[in-house]
OpenMM code with the backbone's topology and positions (N, CA, C; nanometers):
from openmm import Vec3, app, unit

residues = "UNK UNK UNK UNK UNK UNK UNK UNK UNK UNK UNK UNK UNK UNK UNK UNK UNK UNK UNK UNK UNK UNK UNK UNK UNK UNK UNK UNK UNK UNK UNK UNK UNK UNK UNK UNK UNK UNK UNK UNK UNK UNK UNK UNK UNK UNK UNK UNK UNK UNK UNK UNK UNK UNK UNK UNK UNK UNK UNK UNK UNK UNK UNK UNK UNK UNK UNK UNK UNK UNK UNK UNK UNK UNK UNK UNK UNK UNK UNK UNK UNK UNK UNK UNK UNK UNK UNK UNK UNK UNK UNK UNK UNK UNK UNK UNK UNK UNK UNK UNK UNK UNK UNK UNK UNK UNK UNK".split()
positions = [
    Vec3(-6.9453, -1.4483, -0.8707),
    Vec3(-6.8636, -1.3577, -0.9484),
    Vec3(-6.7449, -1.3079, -0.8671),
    Vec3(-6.7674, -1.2541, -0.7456),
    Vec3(-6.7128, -1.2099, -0.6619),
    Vec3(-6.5877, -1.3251, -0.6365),
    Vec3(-6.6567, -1.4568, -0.5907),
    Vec3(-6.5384, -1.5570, -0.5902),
    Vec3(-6.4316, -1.5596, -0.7138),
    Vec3(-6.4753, -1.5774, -0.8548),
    Vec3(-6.4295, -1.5889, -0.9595),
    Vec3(-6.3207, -1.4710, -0.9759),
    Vec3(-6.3006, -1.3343, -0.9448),
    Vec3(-6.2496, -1.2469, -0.9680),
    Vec3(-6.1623, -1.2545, -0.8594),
    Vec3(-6.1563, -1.2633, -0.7277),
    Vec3(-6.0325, -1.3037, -0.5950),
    Vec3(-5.9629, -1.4424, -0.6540),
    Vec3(-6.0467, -1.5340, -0.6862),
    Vec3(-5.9392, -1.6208, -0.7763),
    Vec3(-5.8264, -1.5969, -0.8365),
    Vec3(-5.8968, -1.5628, -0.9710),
    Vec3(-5.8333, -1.4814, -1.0998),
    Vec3(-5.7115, -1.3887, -1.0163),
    Vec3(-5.7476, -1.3197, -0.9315),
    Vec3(-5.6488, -1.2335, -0.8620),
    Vec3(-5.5508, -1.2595, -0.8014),
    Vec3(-5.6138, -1.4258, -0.7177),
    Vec3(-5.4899, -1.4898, -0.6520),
    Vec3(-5.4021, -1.5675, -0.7368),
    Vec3(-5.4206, -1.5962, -0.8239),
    Vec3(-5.3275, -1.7005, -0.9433),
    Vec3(-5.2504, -1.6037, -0.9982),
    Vec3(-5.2782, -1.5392, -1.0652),
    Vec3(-5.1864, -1.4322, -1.0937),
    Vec3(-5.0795, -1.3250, -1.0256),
    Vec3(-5.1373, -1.3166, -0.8759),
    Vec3(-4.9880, -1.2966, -0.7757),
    Vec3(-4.9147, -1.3981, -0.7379),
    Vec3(-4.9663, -1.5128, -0.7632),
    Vec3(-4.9324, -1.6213, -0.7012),
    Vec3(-4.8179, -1.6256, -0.8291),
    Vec3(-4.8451, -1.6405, -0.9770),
    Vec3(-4.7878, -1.6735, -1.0817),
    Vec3(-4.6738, -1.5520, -1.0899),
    Vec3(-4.7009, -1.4401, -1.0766),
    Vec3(-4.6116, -1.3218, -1.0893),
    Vec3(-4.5179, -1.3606, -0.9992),
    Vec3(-4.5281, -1.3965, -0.8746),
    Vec3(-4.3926, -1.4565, -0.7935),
    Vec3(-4.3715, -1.5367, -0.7957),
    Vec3(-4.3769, -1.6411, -0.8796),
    Vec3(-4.3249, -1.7998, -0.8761),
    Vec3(-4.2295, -1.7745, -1.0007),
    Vec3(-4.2104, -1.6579, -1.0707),
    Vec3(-4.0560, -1.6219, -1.1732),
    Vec3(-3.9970, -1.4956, -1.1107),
    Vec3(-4.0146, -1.5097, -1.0249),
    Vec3(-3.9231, -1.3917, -0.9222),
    Vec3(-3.7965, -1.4642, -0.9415),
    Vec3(-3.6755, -1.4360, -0.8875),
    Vec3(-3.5496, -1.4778, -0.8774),
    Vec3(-3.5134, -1.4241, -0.7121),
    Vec3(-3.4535, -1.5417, -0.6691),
    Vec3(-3.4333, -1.4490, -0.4999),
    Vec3(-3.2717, -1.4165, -0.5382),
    Vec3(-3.2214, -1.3228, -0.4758),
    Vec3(-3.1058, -1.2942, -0.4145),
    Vec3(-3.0154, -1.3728, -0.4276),
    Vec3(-3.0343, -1.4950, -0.3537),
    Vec3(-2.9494, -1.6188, -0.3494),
    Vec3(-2.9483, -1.6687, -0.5290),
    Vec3(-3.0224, -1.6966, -0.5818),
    Vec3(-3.0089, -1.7775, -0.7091),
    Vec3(-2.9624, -1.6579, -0.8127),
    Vec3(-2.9415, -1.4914, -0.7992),
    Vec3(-2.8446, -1.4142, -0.8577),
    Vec3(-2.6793, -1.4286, -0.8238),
    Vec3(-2.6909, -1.4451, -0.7058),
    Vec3(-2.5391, -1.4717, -0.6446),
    Vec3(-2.5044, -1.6404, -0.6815),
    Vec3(-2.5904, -1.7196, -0.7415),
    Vec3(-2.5665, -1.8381, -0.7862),
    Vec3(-2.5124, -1.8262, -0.9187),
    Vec3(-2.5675, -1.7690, -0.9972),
    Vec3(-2.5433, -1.7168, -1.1360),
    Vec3(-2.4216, -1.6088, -1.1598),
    Vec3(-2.3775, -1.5596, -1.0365),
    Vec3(-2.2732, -1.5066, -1.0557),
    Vec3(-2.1504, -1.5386, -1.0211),
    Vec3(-2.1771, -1.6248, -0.9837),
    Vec3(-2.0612, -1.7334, -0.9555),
    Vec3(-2.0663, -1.8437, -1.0292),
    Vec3(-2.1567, -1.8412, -1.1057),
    Vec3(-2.1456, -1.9455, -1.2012),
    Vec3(-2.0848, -1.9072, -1.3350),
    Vec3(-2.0831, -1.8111, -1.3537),
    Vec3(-2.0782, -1.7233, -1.4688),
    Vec3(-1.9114, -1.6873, -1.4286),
    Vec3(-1.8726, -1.6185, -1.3474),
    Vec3(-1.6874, -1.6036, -1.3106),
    Vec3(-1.6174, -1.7370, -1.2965),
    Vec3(-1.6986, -1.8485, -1.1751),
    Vec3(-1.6000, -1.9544, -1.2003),
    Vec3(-1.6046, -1.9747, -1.3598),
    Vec3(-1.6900, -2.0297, -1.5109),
    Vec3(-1.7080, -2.0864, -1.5996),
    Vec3(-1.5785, -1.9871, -1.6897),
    Vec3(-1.6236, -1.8531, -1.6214),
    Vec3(-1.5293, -1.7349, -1.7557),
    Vec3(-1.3529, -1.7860, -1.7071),
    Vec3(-1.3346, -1.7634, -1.5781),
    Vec3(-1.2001, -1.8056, -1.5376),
    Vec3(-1.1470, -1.9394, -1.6230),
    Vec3(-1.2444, -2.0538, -1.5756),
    Vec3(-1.2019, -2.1780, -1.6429),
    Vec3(-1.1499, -2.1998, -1.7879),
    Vec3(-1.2357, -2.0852, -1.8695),
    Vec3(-1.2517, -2.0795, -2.0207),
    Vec3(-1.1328, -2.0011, -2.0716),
    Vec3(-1.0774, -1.8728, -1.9630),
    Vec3(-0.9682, -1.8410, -1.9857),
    Vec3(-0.8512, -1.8568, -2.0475),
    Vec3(-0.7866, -1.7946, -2.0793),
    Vec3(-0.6034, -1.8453, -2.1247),
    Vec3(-0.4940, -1.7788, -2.0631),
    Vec3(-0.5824, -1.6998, -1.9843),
    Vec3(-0.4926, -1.5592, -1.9551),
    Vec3(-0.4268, -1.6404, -1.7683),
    Vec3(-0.3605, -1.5882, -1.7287),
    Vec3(-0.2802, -1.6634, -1.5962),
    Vec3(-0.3228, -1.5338, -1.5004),
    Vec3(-0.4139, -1.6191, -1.4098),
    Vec3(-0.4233, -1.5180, -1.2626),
    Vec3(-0.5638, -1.4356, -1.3426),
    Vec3(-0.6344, -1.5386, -1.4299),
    Vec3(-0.8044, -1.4501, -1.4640),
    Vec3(-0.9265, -1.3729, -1.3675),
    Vec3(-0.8999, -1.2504, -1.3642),
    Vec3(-1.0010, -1.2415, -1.3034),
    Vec3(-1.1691, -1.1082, -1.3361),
    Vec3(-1.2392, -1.1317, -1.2866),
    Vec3(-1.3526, -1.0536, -1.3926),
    Vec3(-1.3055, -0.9165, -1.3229),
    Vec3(-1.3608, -0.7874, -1.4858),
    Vec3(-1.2910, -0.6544, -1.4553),
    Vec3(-1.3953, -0.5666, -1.4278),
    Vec3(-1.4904, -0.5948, -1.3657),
    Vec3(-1.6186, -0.5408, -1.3293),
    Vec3(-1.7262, -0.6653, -1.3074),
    Vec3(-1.8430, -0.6176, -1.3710),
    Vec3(-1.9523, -0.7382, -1.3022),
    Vec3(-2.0040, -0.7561, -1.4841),
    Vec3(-2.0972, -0.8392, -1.4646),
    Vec3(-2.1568, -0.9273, -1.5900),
    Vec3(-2.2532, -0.8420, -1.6534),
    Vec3(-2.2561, -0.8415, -1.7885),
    Vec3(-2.3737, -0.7354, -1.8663),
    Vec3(-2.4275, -0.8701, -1.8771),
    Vec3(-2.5655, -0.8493, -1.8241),
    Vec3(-2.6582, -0.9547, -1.7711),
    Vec3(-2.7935, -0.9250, -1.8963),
    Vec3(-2.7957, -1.0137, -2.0478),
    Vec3(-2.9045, -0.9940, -2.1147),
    Vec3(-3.0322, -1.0888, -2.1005),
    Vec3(-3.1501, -1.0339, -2.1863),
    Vec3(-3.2513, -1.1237, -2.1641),
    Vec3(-3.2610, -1.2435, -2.1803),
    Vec3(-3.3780, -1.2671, -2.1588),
    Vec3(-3.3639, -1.4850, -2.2406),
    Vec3(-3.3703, -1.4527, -2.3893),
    Vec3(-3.4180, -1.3736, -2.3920),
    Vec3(-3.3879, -1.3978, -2.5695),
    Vec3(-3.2971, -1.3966, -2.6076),
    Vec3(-3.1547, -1.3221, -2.5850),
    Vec3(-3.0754, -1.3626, -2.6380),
    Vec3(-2.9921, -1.4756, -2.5643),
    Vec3(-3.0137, -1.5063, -2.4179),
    Vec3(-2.9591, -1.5948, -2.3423),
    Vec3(-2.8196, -1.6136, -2.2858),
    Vec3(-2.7577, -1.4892, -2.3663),
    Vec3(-2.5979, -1.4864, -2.3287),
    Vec3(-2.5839, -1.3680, -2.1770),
    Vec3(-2.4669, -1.3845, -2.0975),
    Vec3(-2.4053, -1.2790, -2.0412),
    Vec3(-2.2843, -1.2739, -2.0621),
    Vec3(-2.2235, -1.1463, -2.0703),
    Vec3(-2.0800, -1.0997, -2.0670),
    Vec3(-2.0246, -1.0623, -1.9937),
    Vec3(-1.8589, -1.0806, -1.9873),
    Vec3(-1.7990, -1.0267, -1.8502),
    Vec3(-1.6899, -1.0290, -1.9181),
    Vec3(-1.6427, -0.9312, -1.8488),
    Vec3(-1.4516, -0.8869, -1.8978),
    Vec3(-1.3614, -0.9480, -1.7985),
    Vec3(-1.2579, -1.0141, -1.8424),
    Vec3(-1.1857, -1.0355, -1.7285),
    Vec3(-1.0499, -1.0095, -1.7851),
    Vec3(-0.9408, -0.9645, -1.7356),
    Vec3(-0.7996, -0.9238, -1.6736),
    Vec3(-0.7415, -1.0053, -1.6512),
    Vec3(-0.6209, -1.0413, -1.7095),
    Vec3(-0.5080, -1.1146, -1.6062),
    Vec3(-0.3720, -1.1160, -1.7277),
    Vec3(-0.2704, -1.1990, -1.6945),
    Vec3(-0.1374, -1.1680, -1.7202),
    Vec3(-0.1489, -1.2665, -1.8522),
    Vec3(-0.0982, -1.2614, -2.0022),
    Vec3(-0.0259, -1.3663, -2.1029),
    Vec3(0.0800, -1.4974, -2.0064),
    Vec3(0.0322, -1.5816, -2.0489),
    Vec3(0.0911, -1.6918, -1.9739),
    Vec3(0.2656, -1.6995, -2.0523),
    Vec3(0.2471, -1.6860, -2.1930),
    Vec3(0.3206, -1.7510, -2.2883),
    Vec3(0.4760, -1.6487, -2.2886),
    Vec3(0.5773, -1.6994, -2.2756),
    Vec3(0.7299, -1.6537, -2.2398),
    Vec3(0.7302, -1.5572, -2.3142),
    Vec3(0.6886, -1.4890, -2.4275),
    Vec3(0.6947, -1.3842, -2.5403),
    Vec3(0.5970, -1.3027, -2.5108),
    Vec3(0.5185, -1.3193, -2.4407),
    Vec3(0.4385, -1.2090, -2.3764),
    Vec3(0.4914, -1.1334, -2.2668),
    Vec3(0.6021, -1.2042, -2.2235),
    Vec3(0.6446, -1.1593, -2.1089),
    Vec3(0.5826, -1.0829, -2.0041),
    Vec3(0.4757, -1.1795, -1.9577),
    Vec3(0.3837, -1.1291, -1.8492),
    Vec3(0.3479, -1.0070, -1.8570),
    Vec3(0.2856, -0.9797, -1.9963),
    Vec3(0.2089, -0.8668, -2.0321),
    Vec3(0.0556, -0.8540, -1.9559),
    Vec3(-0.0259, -0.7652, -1.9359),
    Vec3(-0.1578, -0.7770, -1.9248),
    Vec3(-0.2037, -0.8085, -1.9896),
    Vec3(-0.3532, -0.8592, -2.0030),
    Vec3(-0.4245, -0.8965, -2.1208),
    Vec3(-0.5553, -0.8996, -2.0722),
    Vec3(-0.6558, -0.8705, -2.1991),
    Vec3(-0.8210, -0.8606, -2.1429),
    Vec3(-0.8702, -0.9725, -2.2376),
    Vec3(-0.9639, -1.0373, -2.1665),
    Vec3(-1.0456, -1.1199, -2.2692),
    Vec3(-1.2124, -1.1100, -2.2369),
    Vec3(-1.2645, -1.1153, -2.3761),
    Vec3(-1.4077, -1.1027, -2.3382),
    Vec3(-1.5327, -1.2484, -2.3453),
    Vec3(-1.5972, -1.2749, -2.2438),
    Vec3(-1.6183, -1.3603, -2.1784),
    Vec3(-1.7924, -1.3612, -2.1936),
    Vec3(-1.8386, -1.5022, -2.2998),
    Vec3(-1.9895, -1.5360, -2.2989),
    Vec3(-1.9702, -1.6130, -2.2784),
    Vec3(-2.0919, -1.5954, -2.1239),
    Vec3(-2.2013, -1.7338, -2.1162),
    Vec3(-2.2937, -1.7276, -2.1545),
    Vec3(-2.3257, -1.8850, -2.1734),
    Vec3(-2.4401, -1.9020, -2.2368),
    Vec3(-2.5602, -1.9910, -2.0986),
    Vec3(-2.6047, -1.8912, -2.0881),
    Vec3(-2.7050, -1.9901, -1.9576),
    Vec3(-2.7443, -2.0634, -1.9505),
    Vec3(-2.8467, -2.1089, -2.1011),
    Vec3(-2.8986, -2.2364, -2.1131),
    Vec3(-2.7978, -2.3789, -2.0999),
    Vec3(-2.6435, -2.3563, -2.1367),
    Vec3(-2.5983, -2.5015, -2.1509),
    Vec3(-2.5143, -2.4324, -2.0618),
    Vec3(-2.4747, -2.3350, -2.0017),
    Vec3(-2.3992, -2.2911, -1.8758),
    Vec3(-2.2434, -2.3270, -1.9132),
    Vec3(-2.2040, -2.2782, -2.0826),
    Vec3(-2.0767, -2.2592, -2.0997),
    Vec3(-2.0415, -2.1452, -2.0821),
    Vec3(-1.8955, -2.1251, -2.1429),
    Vec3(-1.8547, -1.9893, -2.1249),
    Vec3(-1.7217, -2.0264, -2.2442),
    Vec3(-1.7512, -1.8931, -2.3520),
    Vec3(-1.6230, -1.8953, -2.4490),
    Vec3(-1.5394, -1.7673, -2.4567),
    Vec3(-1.3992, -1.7461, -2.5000),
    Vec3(-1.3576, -1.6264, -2.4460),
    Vec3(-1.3293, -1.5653, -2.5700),
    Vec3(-1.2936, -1.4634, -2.6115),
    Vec3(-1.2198, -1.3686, -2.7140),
    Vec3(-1.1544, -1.3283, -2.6586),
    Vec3(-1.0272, -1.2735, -2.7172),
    Vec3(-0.9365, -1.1607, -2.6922),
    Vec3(-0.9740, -1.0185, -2.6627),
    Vec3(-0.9544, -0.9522, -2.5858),
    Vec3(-1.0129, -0.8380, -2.5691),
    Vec3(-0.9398, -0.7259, -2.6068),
    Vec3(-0.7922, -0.7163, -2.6121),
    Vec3(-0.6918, -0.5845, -2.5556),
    Vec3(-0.6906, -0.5008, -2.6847),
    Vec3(-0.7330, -0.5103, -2.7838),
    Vec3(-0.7217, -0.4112, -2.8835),
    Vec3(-0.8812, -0.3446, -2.9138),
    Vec3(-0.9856, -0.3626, -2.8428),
    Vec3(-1.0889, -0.2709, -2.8688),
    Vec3(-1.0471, -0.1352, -2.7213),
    Vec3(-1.1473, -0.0827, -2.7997),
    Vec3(-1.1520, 0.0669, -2.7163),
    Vec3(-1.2313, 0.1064, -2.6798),
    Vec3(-1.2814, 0.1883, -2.5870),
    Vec3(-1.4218, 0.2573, -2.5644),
    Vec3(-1.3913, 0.3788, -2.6238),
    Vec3(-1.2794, 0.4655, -2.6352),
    Vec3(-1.2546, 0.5957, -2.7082),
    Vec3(-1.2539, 0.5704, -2.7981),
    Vec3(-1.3048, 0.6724, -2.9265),
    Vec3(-1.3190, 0.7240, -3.0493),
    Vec3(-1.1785, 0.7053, -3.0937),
    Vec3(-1.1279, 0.6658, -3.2329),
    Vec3(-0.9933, 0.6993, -3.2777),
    Vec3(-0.9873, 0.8390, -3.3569),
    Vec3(-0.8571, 0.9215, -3.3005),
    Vec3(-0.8935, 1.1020, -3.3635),
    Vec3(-0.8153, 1.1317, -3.4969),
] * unit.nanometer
topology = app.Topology()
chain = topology.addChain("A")
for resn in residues:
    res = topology.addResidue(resn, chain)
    for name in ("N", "CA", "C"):
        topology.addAtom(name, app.Element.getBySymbol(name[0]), res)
């Protein structure tokens, strides 16, 4: 019995850390996730405007804001924000326009 229960005990620490994530494979994902958002970009000189809202597997996406200048002569090197999903499982990344939402209330 005694054996049966240190078993049971060891498989299950054993299993609880074999979906750990180290350090290194977060800093993999976060560089996987800025180079993919940059690439997906339109904006000239893209870069992320904070760090990634990092969701579960269920929904499988992360987001990231990134910053940089309108490329196009009529923008005349305006700023511009675009908002930035990856998708982990196929490790794309698609962008939206960002510059007209708000975090303030309109009064």
């Amino acid at each position: 019995m005694k054996a049966s229960l240190l078993l049971l005990t060891g498989l299950m620490v054993a299993t609880g850390q074999a979906y750990a994530s180290s350090d290194q494979a977060w800093r993999d994902l976060d560089k996987a996730i800025i180079d993919s958002c940059v690439k997906a970009s339109h904006l000239k000189d893209a870069k992320p405007a904070g760090s990634a809202a990092l969701f579960d597997d269920s929904v499988g996406y992360n987001a990231l804001l990134l910053k940089g200048r309108y490329p196009q002569a009529q923008m005349k090197n305006k700023i511009g924000t675009e908002l930035c999903l990856y998708q982990r499982q196929s490790q794309t990344a698609v962008v939206t326009e960002w510059d007209s939402m708000s975090t303030l209330p309109k009064k």
